[in-house]
mmCIF file of the N, C-alpha and C atoms, coordinates in Angstrom:
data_MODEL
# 
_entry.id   MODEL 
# 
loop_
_atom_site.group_PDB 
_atom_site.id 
_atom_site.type_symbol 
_atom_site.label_atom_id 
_atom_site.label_alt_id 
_atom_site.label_comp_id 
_atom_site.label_asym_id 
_atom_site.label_entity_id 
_atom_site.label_seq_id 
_atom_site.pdbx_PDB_ins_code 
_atom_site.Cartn_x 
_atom_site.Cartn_y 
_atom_site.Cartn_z 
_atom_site.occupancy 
_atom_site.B_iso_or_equiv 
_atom_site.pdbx_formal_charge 
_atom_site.auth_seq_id 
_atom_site.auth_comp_id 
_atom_site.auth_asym_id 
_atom_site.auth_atom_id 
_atom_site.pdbx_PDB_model_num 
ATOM 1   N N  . UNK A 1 1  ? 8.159  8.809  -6.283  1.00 0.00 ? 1  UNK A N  1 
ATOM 2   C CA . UNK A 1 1  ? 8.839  8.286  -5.115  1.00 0.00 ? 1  UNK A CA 1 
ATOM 3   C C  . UNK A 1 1  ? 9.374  6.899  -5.455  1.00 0.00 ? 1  UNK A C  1 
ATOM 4   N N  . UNK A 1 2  ? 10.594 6.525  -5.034  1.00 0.00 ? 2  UNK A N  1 
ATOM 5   C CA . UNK A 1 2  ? 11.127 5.331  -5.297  1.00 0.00 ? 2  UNK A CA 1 
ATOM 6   C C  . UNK A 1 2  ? 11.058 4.228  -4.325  1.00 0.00 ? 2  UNK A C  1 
ATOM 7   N N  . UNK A 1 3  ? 10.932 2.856  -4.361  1.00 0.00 ? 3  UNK A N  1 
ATOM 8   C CA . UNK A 1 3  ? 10.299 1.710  -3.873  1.00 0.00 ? 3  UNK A CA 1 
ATOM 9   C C  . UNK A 1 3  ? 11.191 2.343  -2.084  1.00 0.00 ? 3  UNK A C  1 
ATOM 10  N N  . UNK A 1 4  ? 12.510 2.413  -2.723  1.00 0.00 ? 4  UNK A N  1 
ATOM 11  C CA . UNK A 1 4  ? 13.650 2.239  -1.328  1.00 0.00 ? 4  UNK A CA 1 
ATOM 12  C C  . UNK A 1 4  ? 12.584 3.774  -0.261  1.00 0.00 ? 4  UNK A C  1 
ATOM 13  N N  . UNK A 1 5  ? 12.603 4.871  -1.094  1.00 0.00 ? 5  UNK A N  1 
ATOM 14  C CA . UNK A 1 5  ? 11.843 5.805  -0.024  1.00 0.00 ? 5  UNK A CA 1 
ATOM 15  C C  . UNK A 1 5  ? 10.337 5.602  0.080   1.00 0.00 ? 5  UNK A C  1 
ATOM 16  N N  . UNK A 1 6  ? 9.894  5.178  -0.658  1.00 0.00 ? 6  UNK A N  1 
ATOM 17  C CA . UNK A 1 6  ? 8.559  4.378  0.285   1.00 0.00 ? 6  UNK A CA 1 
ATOM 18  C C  . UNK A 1 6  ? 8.836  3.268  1.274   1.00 0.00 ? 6  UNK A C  1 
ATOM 19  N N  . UNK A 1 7  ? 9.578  2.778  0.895   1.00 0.00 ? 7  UNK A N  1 
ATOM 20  C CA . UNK A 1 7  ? 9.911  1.675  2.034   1.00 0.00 ? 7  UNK A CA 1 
ATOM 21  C C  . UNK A 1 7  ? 10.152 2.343  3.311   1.00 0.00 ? 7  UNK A C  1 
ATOM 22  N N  . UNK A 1 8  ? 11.544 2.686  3.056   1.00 0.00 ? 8  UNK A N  1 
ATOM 23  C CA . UNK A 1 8  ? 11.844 3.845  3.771   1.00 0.00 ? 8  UNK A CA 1 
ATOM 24  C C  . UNK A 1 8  ? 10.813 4.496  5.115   1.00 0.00 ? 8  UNK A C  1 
ATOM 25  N N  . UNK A 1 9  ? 9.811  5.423  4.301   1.00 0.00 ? 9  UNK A N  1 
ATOM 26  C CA . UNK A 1 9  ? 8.371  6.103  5.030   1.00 0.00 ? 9  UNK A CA 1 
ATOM 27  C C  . UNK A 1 9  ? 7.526  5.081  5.577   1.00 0.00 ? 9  UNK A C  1 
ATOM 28  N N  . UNK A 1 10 ? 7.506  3.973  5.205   1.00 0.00 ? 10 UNK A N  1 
ATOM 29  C CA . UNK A 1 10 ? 6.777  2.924  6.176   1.00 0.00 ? 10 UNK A CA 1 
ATOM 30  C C  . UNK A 1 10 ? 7.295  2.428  7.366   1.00 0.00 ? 10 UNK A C  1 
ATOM 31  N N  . UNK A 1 11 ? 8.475  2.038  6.756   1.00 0.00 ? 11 UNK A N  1 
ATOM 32  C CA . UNK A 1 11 ? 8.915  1.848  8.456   1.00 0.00 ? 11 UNK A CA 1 
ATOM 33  C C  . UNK A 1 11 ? 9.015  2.567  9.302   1.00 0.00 ? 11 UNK A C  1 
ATOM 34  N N  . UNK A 1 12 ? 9.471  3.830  8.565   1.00 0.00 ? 12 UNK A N  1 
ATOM 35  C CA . UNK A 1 12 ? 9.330  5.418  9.871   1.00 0.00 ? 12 UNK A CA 1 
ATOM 36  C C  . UNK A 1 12 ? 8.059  5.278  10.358  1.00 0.00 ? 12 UNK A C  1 
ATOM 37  N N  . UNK A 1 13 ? 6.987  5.392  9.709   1.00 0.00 ? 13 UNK A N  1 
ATOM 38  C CA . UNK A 1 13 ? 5.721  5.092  10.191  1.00 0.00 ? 13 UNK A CA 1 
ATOM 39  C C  . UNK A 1 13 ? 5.303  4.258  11.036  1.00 0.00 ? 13 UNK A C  1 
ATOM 40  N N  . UNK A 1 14 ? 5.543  2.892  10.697  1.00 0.00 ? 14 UNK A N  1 
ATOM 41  C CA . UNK A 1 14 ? 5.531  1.752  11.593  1.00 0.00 ? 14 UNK A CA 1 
ATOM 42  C C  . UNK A 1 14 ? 6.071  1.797  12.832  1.00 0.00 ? 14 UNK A C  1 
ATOM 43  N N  . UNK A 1 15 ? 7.192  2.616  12.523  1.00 0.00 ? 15 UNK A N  1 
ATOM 44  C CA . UNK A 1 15 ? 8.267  2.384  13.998  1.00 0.00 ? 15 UNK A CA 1 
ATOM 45  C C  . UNK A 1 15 ? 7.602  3.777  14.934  1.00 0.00 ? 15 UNK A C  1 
ATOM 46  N N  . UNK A 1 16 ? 6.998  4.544  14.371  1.00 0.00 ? 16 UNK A N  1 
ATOM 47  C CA . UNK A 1 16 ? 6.948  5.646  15.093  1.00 0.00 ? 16 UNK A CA 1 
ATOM 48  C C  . UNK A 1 16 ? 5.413  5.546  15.678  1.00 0.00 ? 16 UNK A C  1 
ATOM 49  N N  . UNK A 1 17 ? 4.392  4.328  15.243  1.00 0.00 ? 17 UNK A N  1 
ATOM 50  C CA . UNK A 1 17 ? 3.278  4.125  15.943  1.00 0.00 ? 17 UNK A CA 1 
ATOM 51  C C  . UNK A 1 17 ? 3.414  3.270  16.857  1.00 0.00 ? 17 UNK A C  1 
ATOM 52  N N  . UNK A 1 18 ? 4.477  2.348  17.366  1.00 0.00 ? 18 UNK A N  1 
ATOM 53  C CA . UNK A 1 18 ? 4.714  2.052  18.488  1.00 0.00 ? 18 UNK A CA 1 
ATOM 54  C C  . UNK A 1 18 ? 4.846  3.023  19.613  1.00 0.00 ? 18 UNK A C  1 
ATOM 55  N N  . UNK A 1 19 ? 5.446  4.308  19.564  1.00 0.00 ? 19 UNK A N  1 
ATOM 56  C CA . UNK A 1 19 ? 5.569  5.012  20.654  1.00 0.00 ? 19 UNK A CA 1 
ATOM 57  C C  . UNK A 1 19 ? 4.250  5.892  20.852  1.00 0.00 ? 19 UNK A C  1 
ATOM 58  N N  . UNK A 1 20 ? 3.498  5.928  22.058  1.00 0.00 ? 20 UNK A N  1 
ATOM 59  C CA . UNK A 1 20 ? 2.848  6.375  22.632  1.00 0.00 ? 20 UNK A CA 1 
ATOM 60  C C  . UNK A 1 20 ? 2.887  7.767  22.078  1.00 0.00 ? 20 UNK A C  1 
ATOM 61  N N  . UNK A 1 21 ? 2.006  8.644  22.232  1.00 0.00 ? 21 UNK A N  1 
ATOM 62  C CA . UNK A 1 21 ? 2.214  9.920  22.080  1.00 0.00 ? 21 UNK A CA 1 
ATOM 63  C C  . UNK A 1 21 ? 3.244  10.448 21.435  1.00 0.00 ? 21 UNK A C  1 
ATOM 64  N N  . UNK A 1 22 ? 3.466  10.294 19.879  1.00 0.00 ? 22 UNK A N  1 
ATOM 65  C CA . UNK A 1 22 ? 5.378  10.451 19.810  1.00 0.00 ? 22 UNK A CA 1 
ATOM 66  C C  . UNK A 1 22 ? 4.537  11.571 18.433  1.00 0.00 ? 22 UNK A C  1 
ATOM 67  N N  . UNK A 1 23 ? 5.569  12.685 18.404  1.00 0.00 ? 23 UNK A N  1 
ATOM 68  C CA . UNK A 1 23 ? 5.104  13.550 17.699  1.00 0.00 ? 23 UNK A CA 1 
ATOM 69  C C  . UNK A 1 23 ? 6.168  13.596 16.337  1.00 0.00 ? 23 UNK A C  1 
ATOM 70  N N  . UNK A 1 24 ? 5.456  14.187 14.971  1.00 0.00 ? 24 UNK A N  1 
ATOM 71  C CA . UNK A 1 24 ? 6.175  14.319 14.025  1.00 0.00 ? 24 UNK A CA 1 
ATOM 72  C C  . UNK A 1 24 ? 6.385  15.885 13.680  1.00 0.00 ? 24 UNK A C  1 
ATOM 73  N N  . UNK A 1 25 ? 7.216  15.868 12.660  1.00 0.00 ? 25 UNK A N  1 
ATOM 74  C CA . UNK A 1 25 ? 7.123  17.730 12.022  1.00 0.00 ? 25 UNK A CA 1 
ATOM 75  C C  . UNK A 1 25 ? 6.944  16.460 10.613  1.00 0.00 ? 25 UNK A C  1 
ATOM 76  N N  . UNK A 1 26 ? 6.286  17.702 10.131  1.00 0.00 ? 26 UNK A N  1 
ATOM 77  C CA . UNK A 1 26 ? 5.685  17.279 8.536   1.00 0.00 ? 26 UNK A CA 1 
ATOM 78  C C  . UNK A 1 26 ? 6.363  18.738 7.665   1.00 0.00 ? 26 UNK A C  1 
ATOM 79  N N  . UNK A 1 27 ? 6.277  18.250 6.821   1.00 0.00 ? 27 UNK A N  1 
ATOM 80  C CA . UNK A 1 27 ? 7.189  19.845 6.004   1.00 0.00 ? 27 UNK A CA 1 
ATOM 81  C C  . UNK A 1 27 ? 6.901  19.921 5.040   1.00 0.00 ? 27 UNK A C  1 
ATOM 82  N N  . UNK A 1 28 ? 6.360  20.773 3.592   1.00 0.00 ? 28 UNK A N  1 
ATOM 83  C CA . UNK A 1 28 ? 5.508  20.849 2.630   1.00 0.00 ? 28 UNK A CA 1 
ATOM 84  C C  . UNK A 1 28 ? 7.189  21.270 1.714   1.00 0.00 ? 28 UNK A C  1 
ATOM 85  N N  . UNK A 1 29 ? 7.295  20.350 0.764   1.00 0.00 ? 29 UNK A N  1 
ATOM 86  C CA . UNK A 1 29 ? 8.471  20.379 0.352   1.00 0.00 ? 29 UNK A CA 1 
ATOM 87  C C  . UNK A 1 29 ? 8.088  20.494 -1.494  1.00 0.00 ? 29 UNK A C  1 
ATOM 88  N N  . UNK A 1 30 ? 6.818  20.585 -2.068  1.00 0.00 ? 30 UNK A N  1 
ATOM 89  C CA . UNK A 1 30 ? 6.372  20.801 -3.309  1.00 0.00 ? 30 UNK A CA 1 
ATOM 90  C C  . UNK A 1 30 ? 5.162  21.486 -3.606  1.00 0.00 ? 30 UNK A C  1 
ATOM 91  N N  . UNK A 1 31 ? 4.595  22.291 -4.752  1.00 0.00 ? 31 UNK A N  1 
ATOM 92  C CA . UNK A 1 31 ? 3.726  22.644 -4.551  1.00 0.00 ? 31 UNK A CA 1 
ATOM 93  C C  . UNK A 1 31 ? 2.170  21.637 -4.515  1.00 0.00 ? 31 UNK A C  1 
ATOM 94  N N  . UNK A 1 32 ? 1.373  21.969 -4.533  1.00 0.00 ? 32 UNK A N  1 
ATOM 95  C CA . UNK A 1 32 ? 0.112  21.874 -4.489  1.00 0.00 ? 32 UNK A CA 1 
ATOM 96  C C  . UNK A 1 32 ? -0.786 21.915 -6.083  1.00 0.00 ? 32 UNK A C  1 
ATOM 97  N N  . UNK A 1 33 ? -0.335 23.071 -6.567  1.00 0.00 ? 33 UNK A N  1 
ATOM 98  C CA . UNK A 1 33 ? -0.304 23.214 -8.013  1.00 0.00 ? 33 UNK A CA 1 
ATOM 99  C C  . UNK A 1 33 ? -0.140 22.049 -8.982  1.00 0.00 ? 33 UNK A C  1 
ATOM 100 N N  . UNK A 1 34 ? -1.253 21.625 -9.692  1.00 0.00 ? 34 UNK A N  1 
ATOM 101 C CA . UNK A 1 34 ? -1.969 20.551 -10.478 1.00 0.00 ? 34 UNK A CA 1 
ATOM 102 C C  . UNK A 1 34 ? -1.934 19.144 -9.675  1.00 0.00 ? 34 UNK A C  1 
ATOM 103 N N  . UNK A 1 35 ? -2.333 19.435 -8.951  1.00 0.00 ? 35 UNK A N  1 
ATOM 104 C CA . UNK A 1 35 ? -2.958 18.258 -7.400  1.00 0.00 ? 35 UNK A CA 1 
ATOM 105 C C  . UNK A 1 35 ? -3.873 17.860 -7.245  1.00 0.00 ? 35 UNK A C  1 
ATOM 106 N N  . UNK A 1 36 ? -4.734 16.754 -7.157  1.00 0.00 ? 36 UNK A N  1 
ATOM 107 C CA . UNK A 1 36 ? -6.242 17.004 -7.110  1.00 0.00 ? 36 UNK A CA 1 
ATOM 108 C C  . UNK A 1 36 ? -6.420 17.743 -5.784  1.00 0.00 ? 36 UNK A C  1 
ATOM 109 N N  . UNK A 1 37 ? -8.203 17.813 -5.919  1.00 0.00 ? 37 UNK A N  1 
ATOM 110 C CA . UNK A 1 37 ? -8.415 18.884 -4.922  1.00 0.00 ? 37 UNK A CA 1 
ATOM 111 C C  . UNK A 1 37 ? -8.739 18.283 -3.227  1.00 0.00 ? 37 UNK A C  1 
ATOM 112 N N  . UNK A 1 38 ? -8.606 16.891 -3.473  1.00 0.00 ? 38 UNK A N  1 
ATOM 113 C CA . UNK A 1 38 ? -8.449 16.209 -2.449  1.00 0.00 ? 38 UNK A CA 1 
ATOM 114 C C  . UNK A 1 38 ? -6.964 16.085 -1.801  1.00 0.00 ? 38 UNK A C  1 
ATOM 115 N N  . UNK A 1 39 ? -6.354 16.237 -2.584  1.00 0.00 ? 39 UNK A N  1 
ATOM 116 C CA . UNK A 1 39 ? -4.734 16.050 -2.065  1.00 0.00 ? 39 UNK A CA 1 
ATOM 117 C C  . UNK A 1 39 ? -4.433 17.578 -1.227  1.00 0.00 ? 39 UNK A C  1 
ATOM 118 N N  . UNK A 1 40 ? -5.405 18.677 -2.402  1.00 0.00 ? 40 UNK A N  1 
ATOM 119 C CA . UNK A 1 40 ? -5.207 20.154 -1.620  1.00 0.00 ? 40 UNK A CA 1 
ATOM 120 C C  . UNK A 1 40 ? -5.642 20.033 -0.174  1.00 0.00 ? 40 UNK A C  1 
ATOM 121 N N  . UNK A 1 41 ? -6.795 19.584 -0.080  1.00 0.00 ? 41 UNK A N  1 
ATOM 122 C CA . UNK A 1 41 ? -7.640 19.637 0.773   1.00 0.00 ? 41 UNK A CA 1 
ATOM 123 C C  . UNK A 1 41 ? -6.731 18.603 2.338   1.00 0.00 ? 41 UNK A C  1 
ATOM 124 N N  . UNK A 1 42 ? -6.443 17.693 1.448   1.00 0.00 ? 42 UNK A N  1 
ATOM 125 C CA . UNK A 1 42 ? -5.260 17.251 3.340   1.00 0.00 ? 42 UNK A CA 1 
ATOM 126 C C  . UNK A 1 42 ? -4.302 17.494 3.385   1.00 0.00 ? 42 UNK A C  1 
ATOM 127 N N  . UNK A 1 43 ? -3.359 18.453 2.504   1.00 0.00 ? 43 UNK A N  1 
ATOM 128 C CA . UNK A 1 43 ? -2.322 19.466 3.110   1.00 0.00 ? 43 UNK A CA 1 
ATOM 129 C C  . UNK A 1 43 ? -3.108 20.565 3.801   1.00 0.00 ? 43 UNK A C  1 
ATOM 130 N N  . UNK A 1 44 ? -4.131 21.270 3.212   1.00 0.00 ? 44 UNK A N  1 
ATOM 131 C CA . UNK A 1 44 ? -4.970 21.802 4.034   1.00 0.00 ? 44 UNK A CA 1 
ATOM 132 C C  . UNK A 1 44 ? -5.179 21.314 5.561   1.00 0.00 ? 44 UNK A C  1 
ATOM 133 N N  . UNK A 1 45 ? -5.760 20.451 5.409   1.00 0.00 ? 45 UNK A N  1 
ATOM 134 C CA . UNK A 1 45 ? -6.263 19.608 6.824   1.00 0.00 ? 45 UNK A CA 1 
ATOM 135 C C  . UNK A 1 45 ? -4.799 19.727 7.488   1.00 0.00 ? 45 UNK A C  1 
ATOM 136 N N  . UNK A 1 46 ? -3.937 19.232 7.335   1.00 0.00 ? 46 UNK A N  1 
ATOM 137 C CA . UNK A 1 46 ? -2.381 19.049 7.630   1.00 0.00 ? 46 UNK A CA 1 
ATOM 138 C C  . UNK A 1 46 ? -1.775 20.566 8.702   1.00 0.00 ? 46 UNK A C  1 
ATOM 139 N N  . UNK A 1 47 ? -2.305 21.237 7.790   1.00 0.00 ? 47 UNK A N  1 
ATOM 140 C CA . UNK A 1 47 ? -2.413 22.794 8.426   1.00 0.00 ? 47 UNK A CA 1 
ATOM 141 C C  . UNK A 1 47 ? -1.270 23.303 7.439   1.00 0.00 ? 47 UNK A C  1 
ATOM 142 N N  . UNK A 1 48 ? -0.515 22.479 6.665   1.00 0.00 ? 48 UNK A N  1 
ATOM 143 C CA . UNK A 1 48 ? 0.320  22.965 5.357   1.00 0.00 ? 48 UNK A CA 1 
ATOM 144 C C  . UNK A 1 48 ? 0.027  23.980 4.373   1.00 0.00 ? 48 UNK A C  1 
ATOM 145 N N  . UNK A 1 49 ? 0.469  24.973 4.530   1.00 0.00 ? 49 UNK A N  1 
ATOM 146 C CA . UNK A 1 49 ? -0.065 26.236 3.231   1.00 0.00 ? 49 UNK A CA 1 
ATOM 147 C C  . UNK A 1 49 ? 0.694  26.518 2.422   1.00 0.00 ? 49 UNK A C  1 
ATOM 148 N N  . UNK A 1 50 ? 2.494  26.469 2.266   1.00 0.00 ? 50 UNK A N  1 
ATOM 149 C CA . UNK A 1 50 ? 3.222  26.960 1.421   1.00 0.00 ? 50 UNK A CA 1 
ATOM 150 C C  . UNK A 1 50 ? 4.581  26.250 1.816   1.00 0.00 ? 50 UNK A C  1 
ATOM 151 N N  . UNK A 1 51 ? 4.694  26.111 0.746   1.00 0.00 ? 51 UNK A N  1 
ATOM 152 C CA . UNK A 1 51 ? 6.098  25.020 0.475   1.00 0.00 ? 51 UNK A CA 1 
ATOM 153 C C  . UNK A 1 51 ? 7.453  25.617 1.492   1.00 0.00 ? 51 UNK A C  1 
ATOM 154 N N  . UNK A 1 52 ? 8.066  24.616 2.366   1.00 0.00 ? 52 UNK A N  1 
ATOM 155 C CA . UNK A 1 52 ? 9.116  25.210 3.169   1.00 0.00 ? 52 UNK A CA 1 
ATOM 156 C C  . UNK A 1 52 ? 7.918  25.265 4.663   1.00 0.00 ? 52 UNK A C  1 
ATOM 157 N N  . UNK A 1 53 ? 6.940  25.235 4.947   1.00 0.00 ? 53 UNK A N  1 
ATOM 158 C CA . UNK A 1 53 ? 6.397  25.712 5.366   1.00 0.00 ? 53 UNK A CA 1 
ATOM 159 C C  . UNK A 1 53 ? 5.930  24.291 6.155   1.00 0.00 ? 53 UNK A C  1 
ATOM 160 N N  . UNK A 1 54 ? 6.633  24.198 8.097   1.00 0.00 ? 54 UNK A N  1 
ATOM 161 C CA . UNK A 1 54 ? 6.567  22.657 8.694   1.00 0.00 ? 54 UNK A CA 1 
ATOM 162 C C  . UNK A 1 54 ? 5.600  22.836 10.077  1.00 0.00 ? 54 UNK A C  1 
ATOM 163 N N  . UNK A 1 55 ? 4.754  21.893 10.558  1.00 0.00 ? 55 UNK A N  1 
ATOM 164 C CA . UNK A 1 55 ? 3.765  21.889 11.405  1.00 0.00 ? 55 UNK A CA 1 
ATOM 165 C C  . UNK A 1 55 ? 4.302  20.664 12.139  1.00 0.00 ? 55 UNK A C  1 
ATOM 166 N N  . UNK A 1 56 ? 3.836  20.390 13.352  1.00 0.00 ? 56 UNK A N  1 
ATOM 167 C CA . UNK A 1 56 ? 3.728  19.557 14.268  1.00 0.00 ? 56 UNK A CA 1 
ATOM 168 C C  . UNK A 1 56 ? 2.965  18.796 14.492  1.00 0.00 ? 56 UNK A C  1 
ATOM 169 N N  . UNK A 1 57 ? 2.311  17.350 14.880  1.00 0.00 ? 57 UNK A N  1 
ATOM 170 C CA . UNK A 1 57 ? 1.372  16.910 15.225  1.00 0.00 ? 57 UNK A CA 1 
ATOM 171 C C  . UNK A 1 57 ? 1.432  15.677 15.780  1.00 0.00 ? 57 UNK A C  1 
ATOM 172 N N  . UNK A 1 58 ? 0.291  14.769 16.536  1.00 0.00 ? 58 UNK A N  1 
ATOM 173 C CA . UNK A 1 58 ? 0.613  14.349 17.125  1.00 0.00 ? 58 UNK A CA 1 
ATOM 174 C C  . UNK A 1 58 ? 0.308  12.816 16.007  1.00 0.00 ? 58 UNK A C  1 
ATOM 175 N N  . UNK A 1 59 ? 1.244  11.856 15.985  1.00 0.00 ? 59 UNK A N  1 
ATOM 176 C CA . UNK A 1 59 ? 1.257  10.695 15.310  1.00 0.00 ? 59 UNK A CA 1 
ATOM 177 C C  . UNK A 1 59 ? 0.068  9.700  15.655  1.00 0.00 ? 59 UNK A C  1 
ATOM 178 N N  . UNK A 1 60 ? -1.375 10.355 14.921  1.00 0.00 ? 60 UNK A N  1 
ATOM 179 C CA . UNK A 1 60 ? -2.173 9.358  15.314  1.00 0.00 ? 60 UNK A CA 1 
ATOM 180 C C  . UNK A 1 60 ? -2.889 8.530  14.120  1.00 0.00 ? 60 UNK A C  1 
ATOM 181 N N  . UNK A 1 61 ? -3.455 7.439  13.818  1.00 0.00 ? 61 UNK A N  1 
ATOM 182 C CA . UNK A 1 61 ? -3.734 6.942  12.768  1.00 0.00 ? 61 UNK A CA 1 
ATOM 183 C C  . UNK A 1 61 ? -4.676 7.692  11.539  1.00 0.00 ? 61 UNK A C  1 
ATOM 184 N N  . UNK A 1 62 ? -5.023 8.790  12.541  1.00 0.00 ? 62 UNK A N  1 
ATOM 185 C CA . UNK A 1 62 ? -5.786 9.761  11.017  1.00 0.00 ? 62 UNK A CA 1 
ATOM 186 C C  . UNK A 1 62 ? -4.621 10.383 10.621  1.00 0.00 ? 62 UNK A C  1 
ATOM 187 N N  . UNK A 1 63 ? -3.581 11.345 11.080  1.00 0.00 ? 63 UNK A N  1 
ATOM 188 C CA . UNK A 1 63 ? -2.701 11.746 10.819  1.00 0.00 ? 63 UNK A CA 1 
ATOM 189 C C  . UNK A 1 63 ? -1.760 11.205 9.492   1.00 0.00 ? 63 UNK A C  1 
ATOM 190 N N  . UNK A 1 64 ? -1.226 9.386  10.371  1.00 0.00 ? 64 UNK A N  1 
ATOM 191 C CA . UNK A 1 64 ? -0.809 8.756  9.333   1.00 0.00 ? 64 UNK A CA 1 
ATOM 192 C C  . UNK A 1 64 ? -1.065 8.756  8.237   1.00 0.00 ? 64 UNK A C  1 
ATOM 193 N N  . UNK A 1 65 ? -2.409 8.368  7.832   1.00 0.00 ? 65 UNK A N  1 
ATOM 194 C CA . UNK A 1 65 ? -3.317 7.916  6.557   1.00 0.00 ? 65 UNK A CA 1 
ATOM 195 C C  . UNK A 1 65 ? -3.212 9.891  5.865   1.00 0.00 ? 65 UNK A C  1 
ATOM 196 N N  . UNK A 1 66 ? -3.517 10.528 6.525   1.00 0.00 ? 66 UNK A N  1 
ATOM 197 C CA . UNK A 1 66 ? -3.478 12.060 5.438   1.00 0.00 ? 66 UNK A CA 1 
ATOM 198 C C  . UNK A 1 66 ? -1.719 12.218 5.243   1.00 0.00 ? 66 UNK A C  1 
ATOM 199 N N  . UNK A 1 67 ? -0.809 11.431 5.846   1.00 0.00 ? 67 UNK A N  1 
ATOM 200 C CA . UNK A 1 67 ? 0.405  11.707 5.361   1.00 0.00 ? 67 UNK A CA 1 
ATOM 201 C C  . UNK A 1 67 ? 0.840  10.824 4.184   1.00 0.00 ? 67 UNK A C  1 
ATOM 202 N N  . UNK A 1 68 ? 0.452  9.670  4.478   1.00 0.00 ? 68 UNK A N  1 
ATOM 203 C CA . UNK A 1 68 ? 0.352  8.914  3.107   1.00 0.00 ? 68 UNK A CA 1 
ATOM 204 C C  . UNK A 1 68 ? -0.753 9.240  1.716   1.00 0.00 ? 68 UNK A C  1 
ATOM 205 N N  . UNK A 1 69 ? -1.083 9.867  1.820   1.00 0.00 ? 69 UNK A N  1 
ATOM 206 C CA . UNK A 1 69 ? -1.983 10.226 0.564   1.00 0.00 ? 69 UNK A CA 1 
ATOM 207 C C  . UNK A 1 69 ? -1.284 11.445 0.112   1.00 0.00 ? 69 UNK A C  1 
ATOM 208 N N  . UNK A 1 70 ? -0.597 12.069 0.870   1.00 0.00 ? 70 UNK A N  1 
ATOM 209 C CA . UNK A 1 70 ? 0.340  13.087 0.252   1.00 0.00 ? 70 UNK A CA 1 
ATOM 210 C C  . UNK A 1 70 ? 1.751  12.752 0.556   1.00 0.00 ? 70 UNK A C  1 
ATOM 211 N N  . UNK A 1 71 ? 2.053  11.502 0.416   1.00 0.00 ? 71 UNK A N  1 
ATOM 212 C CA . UNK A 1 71 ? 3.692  11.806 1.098   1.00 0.00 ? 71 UNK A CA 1 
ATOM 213 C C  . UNK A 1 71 ? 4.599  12.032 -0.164  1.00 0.00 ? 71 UNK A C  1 
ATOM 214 N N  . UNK A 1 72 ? 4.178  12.373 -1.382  1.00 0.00 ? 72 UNK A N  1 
ATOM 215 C CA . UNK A 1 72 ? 5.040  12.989 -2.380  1.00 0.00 ? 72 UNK A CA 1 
ATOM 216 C C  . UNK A 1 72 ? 4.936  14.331 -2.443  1.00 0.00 ? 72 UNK A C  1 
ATOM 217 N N  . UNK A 1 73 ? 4.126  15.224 -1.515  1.00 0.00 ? 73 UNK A N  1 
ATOM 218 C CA . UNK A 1 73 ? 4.492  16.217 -1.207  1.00 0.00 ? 73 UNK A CA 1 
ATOM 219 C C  . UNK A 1 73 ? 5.266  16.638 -0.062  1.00 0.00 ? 73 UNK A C  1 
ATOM 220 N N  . UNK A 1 74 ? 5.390  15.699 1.265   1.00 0.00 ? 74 UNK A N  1 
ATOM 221 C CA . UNK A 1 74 ? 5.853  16.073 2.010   1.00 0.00 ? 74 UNK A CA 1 
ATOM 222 C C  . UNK A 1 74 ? 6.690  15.341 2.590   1.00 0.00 ? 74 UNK A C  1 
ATOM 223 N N  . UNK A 1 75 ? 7.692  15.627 3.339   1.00 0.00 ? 75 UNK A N  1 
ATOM 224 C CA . UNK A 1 75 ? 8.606  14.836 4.454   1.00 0.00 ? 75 UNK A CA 1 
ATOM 225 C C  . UNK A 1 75 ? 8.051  14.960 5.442   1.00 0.00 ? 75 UNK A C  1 
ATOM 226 N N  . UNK A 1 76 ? 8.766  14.008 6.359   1.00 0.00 ? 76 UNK A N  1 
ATOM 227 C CA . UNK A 1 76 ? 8.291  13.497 7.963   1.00 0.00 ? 76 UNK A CA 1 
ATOM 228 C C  . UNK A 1 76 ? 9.225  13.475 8.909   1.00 0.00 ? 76 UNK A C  1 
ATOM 229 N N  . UNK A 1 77 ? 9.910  13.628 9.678   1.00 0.00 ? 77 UNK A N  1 
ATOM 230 C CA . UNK A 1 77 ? 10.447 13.351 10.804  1.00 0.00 ? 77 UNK A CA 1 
ATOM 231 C C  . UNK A 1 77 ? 10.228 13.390 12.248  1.00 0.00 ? 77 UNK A C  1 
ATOM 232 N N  . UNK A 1 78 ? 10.645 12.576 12.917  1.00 0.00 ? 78 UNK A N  1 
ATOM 233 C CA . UNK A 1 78 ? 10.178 12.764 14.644  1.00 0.00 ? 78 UNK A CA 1 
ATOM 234 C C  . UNK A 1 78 ? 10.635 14.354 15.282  1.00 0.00 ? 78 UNK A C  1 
ATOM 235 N N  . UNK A 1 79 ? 10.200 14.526 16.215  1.00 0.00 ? 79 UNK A N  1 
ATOM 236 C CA . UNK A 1 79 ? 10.168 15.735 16.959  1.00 0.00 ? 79 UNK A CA 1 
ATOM 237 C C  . UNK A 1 79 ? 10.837 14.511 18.327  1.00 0.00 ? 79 UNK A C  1 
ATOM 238 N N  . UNK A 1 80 ? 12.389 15.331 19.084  1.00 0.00 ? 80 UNK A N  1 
ATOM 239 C CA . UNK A 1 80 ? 12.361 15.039 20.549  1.00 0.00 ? 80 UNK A CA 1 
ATOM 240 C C  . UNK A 1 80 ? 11.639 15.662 21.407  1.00 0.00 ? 80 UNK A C  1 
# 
């Protein structure tokens, strides 16, 4: 990941824990395959099983933190 799209994912982050209840889609955009088994384990948690493959949830600070430990597997965007 490059400095500009980490940057990038923080401020989405940042900006998107100001809003109350504000929901994301998360989207499994690589495999899993030679990952540690902790990284498996919070796409797991994530409810992520197969690449292409996007869930909903609600933007809360556990959420955050399991999206950053994998956010080179996955994208983020808000849900209206």
């Amino acid at each position: 990941m490059h400095a500009s799209e980490e940057y990038q994912l923080r401020k989405f982050l940042k900006d998107r824990r100001l809003d109350s209840m504000s929901k994301v889609r998360i989207k499994q955009i690589r495999s899993v395959i030679d990952q540690t088994k902790r990284q498996k384990a919070t796409m797991r948690a994530l409810g992520l099983r197969k690449i292409n493959h996007s869930v909903e949830h609600v933007l809360t600070p556990q959420v955050e933190g399991m999206i950053r430990k994998v956010e080179h597997l996955v994208t983020v965007e808000t849900v209206a």
